[in-house]
N, C-alpha and C positions, 0 to 999 in steps of 0.2 A: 504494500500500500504506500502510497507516494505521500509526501507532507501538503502537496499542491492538489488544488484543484486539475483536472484533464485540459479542463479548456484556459488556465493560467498562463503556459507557453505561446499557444495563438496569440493570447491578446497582448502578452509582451513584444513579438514578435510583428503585431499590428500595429503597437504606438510605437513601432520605430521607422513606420511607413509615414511619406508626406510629401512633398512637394520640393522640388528644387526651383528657383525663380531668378532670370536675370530683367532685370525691370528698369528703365533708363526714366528722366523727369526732363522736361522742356526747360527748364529753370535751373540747368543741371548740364550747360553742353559738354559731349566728350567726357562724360561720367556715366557709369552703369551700376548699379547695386544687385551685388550675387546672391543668394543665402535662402533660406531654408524655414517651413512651415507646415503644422501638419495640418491646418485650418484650411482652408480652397483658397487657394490664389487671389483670389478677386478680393476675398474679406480681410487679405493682409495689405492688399495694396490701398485699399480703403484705410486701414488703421496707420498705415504709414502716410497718408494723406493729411491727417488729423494732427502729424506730430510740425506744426511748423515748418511744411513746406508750400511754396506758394502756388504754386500745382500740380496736380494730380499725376501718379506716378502709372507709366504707359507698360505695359507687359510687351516683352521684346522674345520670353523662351520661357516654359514650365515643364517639367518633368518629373513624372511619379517614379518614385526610387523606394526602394525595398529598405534603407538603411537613411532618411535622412541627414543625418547627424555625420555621418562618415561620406556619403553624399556631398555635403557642402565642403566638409575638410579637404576633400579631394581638389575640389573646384576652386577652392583659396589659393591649394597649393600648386593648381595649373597655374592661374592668375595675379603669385603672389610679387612680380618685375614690376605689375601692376597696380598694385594698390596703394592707394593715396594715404591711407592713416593704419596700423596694424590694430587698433582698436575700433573699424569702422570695415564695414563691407564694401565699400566704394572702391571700385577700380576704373583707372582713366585709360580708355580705349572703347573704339569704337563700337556699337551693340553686335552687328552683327561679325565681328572676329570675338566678339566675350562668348557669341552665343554658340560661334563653330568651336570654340577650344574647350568651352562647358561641354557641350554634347560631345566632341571627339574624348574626354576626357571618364565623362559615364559611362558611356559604352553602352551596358544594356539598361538602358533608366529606358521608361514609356514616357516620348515625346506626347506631350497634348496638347501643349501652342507653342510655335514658332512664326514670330513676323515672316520673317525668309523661312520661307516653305521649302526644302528639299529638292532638288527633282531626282527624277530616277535617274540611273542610268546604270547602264549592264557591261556587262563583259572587263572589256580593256580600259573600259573608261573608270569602270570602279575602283579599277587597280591603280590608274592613276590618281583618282582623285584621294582615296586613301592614303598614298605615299603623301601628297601637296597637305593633308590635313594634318600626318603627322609631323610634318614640319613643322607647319604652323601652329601646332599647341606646344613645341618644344622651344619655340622661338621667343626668346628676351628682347627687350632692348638694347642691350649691348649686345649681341651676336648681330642682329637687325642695321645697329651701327657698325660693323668690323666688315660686315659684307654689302655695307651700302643700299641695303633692301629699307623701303621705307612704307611702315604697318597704319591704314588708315586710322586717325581718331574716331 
């Protein structure tokens, strides 16, 4: 006989599920804010609305992940050349490079919004665009400077 309830590990296993969100603000250029919620997306960008900013903050990428918490740690630490303050989730670069290096970086999280949509593509082309992805989530700013490559804001 176990000390636990049966269905005790489900639901541990349930509140570690949530949301990944990279969310950029008009009032905010060349800033994106990454980070993590198990409440729906919509009702965190709302509560972040409320906190003294002057408008309302735009969903650029959300993703259901099985681990949030480990989830976002990941995504800091793709992001971290990036980030404006280490006590603040804000990283200065453009949304849609935070949101290809977020997703190249989760791997199998379930995308449920994406501003830039995806497209498909098959064969040889996957193959490339995969190797250009990996680049691009391994890429700093100072490698970006040594090889003269310059990463959109």
């Amino acid at each position: 006989m176990s000390l636990f309830p049966k269905h005790w590990f489900h639901r541990k296993a349930a509140a570690k599920e949530g949301f990944l969100y990279v969310i950029s603000n008009p009032s905010m250029p060349g800033l994106v804010k990454v980070g993590m919620t198990s409440k729906p997306p919509a009702e965190r960008m709302k509560s972040l609305y409320s906190t003294s900013v002057p408008t309302p903050f735009e969903a650029e990428y959300f993703a259901l992940c099985k681990d949030r918490i480990k989830s976002e740690a990941v995504a800091h630490q793709v992001l971290k050349s990036w980030r404006v303050n280490s006590r603040r989730e804000f990283f200065r670069l453009a949304p849609e490079v935070a949101c290809a290096k977020v997703h190249y970086a989760l791997g199998d999280a379930k995308v449920i919004y994406s501003r830039q949509r995806p497209r498909r593509y098959h064969g040889r082309q996957l193959g490339w665009i995969r190797q250009i992805a990996a680049l691009t989530a391994l890429a700093t700013p100072s490698l970006c400077n040594a090889l003269g490559v310059v990463l959109p804001l």
